[in-house]
C-alpha positions as CSV (number, residue, x, y, z in Angstrom):
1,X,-215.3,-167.1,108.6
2,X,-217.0,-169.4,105.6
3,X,-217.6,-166.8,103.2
4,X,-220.6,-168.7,101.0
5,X,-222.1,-169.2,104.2
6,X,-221.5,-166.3,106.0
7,X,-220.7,-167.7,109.0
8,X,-217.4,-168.3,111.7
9,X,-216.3,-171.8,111.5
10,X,-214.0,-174.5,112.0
11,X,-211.3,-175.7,110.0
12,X,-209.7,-179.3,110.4
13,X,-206.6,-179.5,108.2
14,X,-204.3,-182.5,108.0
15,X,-200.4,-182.1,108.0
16,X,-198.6,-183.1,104.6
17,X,-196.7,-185.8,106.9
18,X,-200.2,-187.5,107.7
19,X,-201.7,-186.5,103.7
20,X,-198.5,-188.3,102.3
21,X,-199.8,-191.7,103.8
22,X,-202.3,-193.1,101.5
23,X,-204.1,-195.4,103.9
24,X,-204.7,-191.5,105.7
25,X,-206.3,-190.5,102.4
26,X,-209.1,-193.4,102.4
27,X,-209.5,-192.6,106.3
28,X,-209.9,-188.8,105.3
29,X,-212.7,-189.5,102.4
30,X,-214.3,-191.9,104.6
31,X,-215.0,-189.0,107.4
32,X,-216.4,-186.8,105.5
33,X,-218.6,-189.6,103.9
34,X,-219.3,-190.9,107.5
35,X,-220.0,-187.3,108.9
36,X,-222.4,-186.0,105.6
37,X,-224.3,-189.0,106.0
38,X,-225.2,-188.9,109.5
39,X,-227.8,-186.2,110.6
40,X,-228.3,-186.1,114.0
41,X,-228.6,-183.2,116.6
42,X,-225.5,-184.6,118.5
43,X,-223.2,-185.5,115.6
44,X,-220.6,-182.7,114.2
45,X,-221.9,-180.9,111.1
46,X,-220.2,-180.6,108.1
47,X,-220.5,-177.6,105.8
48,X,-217.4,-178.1,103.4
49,X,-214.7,-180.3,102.8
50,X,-211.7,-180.6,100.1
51,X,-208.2,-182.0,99.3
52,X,-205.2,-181.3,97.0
53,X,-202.5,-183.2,95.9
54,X,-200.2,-182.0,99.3
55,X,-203.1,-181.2,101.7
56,X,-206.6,-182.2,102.7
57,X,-209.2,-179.8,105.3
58,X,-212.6,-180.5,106.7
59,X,-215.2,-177.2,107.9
60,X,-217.0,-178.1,110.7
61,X,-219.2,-176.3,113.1
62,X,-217.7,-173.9,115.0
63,X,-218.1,-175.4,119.0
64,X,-217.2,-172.7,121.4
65,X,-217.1,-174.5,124.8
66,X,-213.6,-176.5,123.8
67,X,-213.6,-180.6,124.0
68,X,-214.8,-182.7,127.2
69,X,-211.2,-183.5,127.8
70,X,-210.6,-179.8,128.3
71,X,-214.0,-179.7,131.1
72,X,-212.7,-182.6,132.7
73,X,-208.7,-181.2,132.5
74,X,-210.3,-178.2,135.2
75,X,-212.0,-180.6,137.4
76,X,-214.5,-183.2,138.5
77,X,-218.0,-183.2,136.7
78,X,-221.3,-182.6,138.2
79,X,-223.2,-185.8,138.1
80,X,-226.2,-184.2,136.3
81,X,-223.6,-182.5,133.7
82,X,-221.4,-185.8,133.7
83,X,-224.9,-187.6,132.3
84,X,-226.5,-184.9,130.3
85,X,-223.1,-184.7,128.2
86,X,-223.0,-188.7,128.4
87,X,-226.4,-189.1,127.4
88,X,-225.9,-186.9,124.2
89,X,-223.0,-188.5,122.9
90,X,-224.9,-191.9,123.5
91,X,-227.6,-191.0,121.9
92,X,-224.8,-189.9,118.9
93,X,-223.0,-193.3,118.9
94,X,-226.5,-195.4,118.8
95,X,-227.4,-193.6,115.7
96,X,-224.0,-193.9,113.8
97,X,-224.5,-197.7,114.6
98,X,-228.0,-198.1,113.9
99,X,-226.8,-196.5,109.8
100,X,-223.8,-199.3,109.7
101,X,-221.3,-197.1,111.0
102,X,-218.6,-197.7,113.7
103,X,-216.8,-194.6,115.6
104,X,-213.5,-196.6,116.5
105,X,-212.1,-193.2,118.6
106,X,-214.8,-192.5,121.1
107,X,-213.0,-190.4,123.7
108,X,-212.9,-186.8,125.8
109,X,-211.1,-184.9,122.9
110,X,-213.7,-186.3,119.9
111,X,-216.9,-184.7,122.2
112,X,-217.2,-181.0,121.5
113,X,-219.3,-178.9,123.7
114,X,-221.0,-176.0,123.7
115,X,-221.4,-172.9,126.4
116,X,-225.0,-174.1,126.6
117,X,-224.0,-177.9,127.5
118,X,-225.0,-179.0,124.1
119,X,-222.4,-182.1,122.8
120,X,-221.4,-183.1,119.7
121,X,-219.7,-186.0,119.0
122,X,-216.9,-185.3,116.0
123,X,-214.1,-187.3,114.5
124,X,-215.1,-190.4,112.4
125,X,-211.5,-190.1,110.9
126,X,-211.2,-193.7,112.1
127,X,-214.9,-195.0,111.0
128,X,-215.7,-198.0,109.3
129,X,-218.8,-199.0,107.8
130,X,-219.8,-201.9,109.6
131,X,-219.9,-205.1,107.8
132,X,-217.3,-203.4,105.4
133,X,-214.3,-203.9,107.3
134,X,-210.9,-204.6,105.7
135,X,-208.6,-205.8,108.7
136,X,-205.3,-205.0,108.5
137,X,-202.8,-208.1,110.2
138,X,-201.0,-205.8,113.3
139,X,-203.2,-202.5,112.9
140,X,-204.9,-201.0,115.2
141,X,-207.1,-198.0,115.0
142,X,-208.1,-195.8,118.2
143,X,-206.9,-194.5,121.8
144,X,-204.7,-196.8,124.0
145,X,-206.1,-195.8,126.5
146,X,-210.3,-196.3,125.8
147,X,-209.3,-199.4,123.5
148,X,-211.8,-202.5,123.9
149,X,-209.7,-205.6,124.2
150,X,-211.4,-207.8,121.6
151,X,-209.6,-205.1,118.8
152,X,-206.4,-204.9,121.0
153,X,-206.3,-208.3,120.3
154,X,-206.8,-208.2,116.5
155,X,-210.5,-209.2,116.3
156,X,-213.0,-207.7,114.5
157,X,-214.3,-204.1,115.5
158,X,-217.7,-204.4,116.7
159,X,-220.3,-201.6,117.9
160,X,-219.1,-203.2,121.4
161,X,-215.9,-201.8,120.9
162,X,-217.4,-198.7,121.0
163,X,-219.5,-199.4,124.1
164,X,-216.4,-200.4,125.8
165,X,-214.7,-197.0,125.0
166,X,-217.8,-195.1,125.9
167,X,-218.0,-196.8,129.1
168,X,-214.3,-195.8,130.0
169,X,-215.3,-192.4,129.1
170,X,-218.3,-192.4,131.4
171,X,-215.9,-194.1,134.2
172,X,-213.2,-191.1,133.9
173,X,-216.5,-188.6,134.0
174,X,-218.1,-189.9,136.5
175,X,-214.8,-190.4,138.7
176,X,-212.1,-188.1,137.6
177,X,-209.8,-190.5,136.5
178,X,-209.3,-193.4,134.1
179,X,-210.0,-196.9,134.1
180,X,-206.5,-197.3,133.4
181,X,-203.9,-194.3,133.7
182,X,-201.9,-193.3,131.2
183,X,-198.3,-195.0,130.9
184,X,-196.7,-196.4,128.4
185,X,-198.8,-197.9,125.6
186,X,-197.8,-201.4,125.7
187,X,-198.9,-201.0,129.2
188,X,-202.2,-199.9,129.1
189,X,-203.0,-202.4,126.2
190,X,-201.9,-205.4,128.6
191,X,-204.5,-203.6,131.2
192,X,-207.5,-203.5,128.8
193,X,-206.8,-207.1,128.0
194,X,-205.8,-208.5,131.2
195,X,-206.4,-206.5,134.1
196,X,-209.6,-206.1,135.6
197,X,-210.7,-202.9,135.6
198,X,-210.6,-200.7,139.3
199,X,-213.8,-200.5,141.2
200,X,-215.3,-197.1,140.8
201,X,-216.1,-197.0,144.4
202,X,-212.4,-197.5,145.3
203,X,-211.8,-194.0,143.6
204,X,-215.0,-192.1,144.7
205,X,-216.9,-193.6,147.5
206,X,-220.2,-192.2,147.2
207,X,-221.2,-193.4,144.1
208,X,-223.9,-195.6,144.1
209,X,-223.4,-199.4,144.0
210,X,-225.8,-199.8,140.8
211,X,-223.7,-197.3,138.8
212,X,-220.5,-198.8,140.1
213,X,-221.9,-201.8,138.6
214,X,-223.3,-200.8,135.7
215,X,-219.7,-198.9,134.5
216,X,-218.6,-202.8,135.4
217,X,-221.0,-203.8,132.8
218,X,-220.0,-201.5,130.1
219,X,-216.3,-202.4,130.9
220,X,-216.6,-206.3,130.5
221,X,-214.2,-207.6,128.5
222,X,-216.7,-210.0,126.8
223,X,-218.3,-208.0,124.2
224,X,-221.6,-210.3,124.9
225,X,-221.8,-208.7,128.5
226,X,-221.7,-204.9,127.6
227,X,-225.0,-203.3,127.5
228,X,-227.1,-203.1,124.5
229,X,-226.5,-199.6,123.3
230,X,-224.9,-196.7,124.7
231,X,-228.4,-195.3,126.0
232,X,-229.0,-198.7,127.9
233,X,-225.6,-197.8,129.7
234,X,-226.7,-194.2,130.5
235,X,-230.3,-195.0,131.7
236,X,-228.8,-197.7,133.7
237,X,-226.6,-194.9,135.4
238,X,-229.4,-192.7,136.0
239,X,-231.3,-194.6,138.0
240,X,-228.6,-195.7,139.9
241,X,-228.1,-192.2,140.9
242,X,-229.6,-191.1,144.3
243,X,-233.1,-188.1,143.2
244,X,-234.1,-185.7,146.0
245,X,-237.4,-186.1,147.8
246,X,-239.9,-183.8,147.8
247,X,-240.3,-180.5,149.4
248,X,-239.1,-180.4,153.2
249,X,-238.1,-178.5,155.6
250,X,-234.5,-177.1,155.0
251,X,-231.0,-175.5,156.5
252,X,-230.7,-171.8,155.6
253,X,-227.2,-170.6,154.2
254,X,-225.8,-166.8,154.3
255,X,-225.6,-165.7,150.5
256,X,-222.1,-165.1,149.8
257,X,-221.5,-162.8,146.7
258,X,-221.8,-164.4,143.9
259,X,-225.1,-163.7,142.1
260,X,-227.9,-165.6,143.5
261,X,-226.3,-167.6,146.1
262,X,-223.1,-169.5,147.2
263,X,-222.2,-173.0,145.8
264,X,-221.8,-175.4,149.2
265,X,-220.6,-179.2,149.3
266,X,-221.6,-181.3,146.6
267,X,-222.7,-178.6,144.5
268,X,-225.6,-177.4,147.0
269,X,-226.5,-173.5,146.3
270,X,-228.2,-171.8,148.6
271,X,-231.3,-170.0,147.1
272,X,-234.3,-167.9,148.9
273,X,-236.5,-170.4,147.6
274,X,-234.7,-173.0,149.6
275,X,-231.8,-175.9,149.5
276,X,-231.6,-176.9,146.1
277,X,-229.6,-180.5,144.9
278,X,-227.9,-180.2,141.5
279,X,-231.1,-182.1,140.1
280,X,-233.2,-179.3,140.9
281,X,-235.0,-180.8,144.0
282,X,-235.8,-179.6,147.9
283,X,-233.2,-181.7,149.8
284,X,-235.2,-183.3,153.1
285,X,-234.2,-181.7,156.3
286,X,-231.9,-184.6,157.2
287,X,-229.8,-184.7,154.1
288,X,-228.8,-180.9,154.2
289,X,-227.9,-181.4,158.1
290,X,-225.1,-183.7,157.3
291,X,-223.7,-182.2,154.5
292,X,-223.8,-178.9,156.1
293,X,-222.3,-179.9,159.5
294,X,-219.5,-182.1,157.2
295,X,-218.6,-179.2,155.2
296,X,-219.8,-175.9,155.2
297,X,-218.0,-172.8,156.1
298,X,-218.8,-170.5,158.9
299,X,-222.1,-170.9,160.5
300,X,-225.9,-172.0,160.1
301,X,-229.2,-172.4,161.4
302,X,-231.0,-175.0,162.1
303,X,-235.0,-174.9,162.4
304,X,-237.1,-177.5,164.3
305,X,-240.4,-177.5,166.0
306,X,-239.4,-175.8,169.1
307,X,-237.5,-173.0,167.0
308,X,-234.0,-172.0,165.4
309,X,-231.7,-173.6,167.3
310,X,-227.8,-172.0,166.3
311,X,-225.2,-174.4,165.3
312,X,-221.8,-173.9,164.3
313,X,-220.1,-175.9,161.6
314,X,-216.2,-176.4,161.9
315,X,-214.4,-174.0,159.0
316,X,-212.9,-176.4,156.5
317,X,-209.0,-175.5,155.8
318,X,-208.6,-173.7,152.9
319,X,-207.9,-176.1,149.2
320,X,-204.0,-176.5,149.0
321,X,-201.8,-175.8,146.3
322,X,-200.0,-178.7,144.9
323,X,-196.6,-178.4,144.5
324,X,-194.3,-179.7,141.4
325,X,-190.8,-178.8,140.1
326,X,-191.9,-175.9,138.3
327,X,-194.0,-174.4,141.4
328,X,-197.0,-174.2,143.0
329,X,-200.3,-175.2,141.0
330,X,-203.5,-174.5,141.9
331,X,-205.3,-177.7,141.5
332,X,-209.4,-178.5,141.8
333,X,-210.8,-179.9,144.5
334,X,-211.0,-183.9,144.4
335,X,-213.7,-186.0,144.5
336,X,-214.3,-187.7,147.9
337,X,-212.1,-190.5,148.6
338,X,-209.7,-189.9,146.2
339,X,-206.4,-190.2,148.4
340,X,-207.2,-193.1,150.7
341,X,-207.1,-192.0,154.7
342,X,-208.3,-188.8,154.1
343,X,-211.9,-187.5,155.6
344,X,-214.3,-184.9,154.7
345,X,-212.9,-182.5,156.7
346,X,-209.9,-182.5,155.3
347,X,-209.3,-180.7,152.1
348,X,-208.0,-182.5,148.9
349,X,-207.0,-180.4,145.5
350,X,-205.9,-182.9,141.9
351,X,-204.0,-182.0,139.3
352,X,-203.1,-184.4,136.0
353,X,-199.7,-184.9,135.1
354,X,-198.1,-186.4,132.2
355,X,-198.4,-189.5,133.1
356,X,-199.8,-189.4,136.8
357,X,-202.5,-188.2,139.5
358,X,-201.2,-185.2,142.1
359,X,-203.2,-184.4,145.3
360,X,-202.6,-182.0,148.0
361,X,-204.1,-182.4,151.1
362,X,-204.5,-179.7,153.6
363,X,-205.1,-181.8,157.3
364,X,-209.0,-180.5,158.6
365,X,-209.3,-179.4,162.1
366,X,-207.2,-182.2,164.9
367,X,-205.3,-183.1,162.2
368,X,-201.8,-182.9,161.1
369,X,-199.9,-183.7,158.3
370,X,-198.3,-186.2,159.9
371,X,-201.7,-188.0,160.8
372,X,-202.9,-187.9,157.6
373,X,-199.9,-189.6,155.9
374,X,-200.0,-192.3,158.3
375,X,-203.8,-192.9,157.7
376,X,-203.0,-192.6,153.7
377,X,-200.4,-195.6,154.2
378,X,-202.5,-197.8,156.5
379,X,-205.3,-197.3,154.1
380,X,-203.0,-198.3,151.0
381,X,-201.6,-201.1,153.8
382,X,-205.3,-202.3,154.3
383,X,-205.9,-203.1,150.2
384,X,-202.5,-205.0,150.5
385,X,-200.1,-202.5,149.0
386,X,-196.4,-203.1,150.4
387,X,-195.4,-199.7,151.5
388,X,-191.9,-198.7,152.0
389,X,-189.9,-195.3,152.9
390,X,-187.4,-194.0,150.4
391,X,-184.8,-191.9,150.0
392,X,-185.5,-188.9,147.4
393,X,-183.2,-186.4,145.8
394,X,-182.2,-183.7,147.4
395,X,-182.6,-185.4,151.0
396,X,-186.4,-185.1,151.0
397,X,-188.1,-189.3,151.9
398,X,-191.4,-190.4,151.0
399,X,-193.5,-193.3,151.4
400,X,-193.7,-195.5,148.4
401,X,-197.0,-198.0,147.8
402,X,-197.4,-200.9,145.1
403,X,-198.7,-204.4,145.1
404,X,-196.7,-206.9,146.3
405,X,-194.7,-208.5,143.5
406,X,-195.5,-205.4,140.8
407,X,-191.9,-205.4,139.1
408,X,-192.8,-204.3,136.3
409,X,-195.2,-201.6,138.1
410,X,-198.0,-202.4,136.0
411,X,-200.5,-201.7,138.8
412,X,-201.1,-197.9,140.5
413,X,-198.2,-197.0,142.2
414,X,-198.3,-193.7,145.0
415,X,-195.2,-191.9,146.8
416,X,-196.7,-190.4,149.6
417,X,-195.0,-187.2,151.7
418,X,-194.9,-184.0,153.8
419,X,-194.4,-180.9,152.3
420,X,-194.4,-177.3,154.6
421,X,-196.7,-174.7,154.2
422,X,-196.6,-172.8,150.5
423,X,-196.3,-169.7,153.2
424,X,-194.4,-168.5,156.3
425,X,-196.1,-170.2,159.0
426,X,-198.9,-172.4,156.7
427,X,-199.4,-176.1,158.2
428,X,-198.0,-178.7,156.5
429,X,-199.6,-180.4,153.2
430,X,-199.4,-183.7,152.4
431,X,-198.5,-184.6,148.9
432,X,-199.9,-187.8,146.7
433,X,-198.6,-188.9,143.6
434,X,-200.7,-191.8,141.8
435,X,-199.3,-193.7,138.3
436,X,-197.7,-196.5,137.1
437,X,-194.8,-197.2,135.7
438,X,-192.5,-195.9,138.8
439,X,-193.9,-192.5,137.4
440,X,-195.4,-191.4,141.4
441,X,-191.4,-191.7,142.4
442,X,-189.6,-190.1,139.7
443,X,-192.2,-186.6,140.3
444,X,-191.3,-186.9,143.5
445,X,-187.5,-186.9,143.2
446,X,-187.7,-184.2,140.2
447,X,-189.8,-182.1,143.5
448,X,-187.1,-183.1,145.9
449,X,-184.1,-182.4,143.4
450,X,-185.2,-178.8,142.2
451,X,-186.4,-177.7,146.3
452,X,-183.6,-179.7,148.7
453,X,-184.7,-180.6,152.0
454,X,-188.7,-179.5,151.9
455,X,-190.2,-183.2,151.2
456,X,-190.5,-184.3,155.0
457,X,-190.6,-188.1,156.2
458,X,-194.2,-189.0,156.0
459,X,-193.9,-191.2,159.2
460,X,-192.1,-188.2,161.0
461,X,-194.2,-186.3,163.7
């Protein structure tokens, strides 16, 4: 609680390891400088700051929702939440750089969010007023792994730089992972510079082929190329993104019990006023059939002009638990296409590692686990991904998948394999790993190792 102020807020304070530093120090005035001086809706505010000879502590407002790195830690975003938190923190970032100032940390933990949805952007720790920069030969300033490569490769921060983080944040929000997974540092710098980013479509499918390109765009690695401002980049995304028609006839759903209807695929809730989209709209008639006969549990009715006629979707399997050396986790469910070979009637639950991607997949009706292994590796085998079978720890074998030539397993690497039921008589899962750095093979030895014998061959029957 701020006494003077009579009200609960936060309290930043800096460890006498970091206040010791002196360079910290000039970062430390500089943030409070940068965060006093910029009054925006979407920008942090800060009521109080101080230092002492062994200490230093910002107050900030309070932001009771946790950090966008916490949402996107339980799950994939909503596309409509994904953009109205992007659009805030855009319209954030242009305003620091129309007053001269650079973020140089844009990234999930530095956006703060409240109950409401409302963003803030926070942390100018790192700023630097533009057109007053004093570079450093070898330093570096910001997040491996949202790093634009002209300042990996010592040039001058720019307000592209920050474009170039903000467009790897809208990537990871708008597909649930990354640009470029976490690994070892030097690793994902040598990515930023030299690799070309992955095609968001290669990760989730039914994104639009405007916003695929448009992330492409805010990911170039010519600063020239990037979009103009952060808002260019979000408008650009919006109207790549598909809007519902106008009022039609719909596909009526049972309420289930939560309070005014049950959620349904792609975020669909079933309402007495009709099929509503996330956006708000009446999906057309045509629309709601597909999803619905793709997805939807139990039963529904369909009306045409010669009345209801009764059609029975196929019951999806229930979302898996993913297991890892220290047990069963209960994961979220994955974006579509996130584990090549698999199909919408099959169910897919993520979870982020340390250092990599895990997805269980429960097989949808005619399916086994066996079938959907196989079409996991000829689907890795179709982008050109040498797969081979391995031995594991324990006497479990998996698949293993990684560009021809990758020794040094810069690229995404996955270990692919059967696991049984997490009960008596449950069908078998199948179990992904995605990373680099050989990280997909060493979880799934560390699995095999601590439970012998239950990783099955992925090829068996």
């Amino acid at each position: 609680m701020h006494v003077s102020l009579g009200r609960e807020a936060a309290i930043k304070v800096f460890h006498p390891h970091v206040w010791d530093d002196p360079a910290f120090r000039v970062r430390f005035r500089r943030e409070c400088e940068a965060l006093m001086a910029l009054e925006h809706p979407n920008v942090i505010p800060v009521l109080d700051a101080g230092e002492s000879d062994d200490a230093g502590w910002i107050v900030m407002h309070l932001a009771r929702g946790g950090t966008l790195a916490d949402r996107l830690a339980r799950g994939p975003l909503h596309d409509d939440e994904a953009l109205a938190i992007l659009r805030q923190v855009a319209s954030a970032l242009d305003a620091a750089h129309a007053e001269g100032r650079l973020h140089r940390d844009v990234k999930p933990e530095n956006v703060l969010l409240e109950p409401d949805g409302h963003a803030w952007l926070a942390d100018f720790g790192v700023a630097r007023a533009v057109g007053n920069t004093t570079t450093v030969p070898g330093q570096m300033i910001g997040t491996a792994a949202y790093m634009a490569p002209e300042v990996i490769s010592g040039g001058r921060p720019r307000p592209p730089a920050d474009l170039y983080a903000f467009a790897c944040m809208a990537f990871e929000c708008l597909t649930g992972r990354r640009p470029f997974p976490d690994g070892e540092v030097g690793t994902v710098l040598f990515a930023h510079l030299e690799r070309t980013p992955p095609r968001a479509r290669s990760i989730r499918p039914d994104l639009p082929r405007r916003a695929e390109r448009a992330l492409q765009a805010g990911l170039s690695k010519d600063p020239r190329e990037r979009p103009r401002s952060a808002i260019a980049l979000v408008d650009a995304l919006e109207a790549a993104m598909p809007r519902p028609d106008a009022t039609m006839p719909y596909a009526s759903l049972p309420l289930g019990p939560e309070r005014g209807g049950s959620a349904g695929p792609s975020g669909m809730r079933a309402r007495g006023g009709g099929l509503r989209t996330r956006r708000g709209g009446l999906a057309s008639l045509a629309v709601a059939s597909v999803l619905l006969v793709g997805g939807a549990v139990g039963g529904f009715a369909l009306m045409n002009g010669s009345g209801p006629e009764a059609t029975t979707a196929p019951a999806r399997p229930p979302l898996p638990t993913i297991p890892t050396a220290d047990g069963e986790v209960t994961g979220s469910e994955a974006p579509r296409g996130a584990v090549p070979g698999t199909t919408a009637a099959d169910r897919v639950a993520a979870t982020s590692l340390d250092d990599a991607s895990a997805f269980a997949v429960n097989p949808g009706t005619g399916r086994t686990a066996a079938g959907v292994a196989a079409a996991t590796i000829a689907a890795l085998e179709a982008r050109g991904l040498d797969v081979v079978e391995v031995g594991l720890e324990g006497d479990g074998r998996a698949a293993i998948a990684r560009a021809q030539g990758d020794f040094l397993q810069l690229g995404d690497t996955w270990a692919i394999a059967q696991v049984p039921g997490a009960r008596a008589g449950a069908a078998d899962r199948v179990l992904v790993f995605r990373g680099t750095n050989g990280a997909p093979a060493r979880y799934a030895d560390a699995l095999s190792a601590t439970r012998p014998a239950t990783l099955l061959a992925p090829r068996g029957g």
